[in-house]
C-alpha positions as CSV (number, residue, x, y, z in Angstrom):
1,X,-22.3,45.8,9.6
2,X,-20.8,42.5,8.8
3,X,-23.3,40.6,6.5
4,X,-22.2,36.7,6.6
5,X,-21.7,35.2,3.2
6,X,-22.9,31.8,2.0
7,X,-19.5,30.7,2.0
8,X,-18.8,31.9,5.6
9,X,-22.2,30.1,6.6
10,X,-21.5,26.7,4.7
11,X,-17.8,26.6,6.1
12,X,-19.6,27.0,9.7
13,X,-21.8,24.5,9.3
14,X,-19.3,22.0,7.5
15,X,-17.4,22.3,10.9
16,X,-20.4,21.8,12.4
17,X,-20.8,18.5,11.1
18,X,-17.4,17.5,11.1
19,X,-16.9,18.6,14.6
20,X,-20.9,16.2,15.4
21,X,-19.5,13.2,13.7
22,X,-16.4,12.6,15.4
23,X,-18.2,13.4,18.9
24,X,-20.8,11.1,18.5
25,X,-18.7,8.1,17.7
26,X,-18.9,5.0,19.7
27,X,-16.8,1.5,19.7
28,X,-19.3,-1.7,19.5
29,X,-17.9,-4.8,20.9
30,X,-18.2,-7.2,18.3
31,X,-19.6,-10.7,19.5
32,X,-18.3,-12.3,17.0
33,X,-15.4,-14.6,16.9
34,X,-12.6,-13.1,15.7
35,X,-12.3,-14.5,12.3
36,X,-16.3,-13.2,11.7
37,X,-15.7,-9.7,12.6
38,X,-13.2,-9.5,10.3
39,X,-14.5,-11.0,7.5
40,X,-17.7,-8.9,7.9
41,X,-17.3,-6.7,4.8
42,X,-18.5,-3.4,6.8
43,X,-15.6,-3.2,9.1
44,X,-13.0,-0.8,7.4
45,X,-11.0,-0.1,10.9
46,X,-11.7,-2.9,14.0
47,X,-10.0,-2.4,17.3
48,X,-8.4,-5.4,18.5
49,X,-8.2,-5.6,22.7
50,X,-5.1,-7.6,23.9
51,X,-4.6,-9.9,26.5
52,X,-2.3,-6.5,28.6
53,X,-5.1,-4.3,28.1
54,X,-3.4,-3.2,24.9
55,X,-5.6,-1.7,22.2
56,X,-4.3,-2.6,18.8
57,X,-6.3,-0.7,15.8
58,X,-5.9,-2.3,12.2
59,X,-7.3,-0.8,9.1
60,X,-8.9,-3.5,6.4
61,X,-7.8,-5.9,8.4
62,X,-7.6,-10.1,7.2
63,X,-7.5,-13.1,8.7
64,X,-4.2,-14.9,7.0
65,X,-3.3,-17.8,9.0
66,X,-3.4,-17.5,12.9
67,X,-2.9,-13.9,12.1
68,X,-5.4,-10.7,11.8
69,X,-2.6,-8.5,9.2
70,X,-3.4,-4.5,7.8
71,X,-2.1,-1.6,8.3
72,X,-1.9,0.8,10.9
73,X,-4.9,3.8,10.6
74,X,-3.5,6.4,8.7
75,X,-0.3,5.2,7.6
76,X,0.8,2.5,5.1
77,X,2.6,0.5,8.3
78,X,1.4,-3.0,8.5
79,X,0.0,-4.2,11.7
80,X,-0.4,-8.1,12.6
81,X,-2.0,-9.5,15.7
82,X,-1.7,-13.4,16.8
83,X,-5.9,-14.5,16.8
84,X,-5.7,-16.3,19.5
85,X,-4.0,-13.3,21.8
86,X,-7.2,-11.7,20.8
87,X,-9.3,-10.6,23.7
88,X,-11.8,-8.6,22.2
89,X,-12.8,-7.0,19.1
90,X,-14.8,-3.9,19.0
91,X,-15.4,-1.1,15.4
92,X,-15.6,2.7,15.5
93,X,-19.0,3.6,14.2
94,X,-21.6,6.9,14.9
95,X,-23.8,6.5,17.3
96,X,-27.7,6.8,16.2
97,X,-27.5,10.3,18.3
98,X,-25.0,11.2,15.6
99,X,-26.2,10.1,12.5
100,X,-29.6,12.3,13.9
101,X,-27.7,15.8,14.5
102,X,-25.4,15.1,11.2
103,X,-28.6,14.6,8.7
104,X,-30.2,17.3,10.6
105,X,-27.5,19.5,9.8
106,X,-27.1,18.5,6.2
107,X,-30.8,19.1,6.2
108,X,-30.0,23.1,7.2
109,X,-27.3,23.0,5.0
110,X,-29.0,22.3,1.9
111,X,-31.9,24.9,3.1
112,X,-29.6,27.8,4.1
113,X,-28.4,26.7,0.2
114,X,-31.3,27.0,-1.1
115,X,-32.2,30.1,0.8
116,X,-29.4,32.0,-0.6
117,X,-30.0,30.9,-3.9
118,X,-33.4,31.8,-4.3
119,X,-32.7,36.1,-2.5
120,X,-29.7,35.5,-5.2
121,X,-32.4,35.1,-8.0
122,X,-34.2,37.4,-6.6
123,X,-31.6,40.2,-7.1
């Protein structure tokens, strides 16, 4: 019989919380003007909603001008919007659902750890 080892346990349960926190993500519309949202320090990655439906995504974006400039997630690409073609702004962050089943399963994580570290002592 197959005995699972800690490492085949811990990769599980990495994926685990890998696969938790990107399902439990949410966008937040921002109510903000633009300008705010992205000066609000938190905000890594906004979505910008344009006036075609168009969802533009900028990463560390600034306000420079009339103009919200970064880059383009994932890639080194620079991305500019015009502010006032801005319809809505609106940020990727996990939901409180999320944030519960990913500290739960850090929780596990650390006691499967320790579990297999204390039958390892007592060996």
């Amino acid at each position: 019989m197959h005995r699972p080892t800690s490492r085949t346990i811990s990769r599980t349960l990495a994926a685990f919380v890998s696969v938790a926190a990107t399902a439990c993500t949410q966008l937040t519309v921002q109510t903000k003007t633009v300008p705010q949202a992205v000066a609000d320090g938190s905000n890594s990655e906004l979505s910008f909603t344009m006036p075609d439906g168009r969802v533009v995504r900028i990463s560390r974006p600034q306000v420079v001008g009339d103009s919200v400039i970064g880059t383009a997630p994932g890639s080194a690409a620079r991305v500019a919007v015009s502010v006032s073609d801005v319809r809505m702004v609106s940020k990727q962050g996990i939901s409180t659902t999320g944030k519960i089943l990913i500290g739960s399963a850090l929780t596990i994580v650390i006691l499967i750890g320790l579990l297999f570290l204390a039958l390892g002592a007592l060996h």
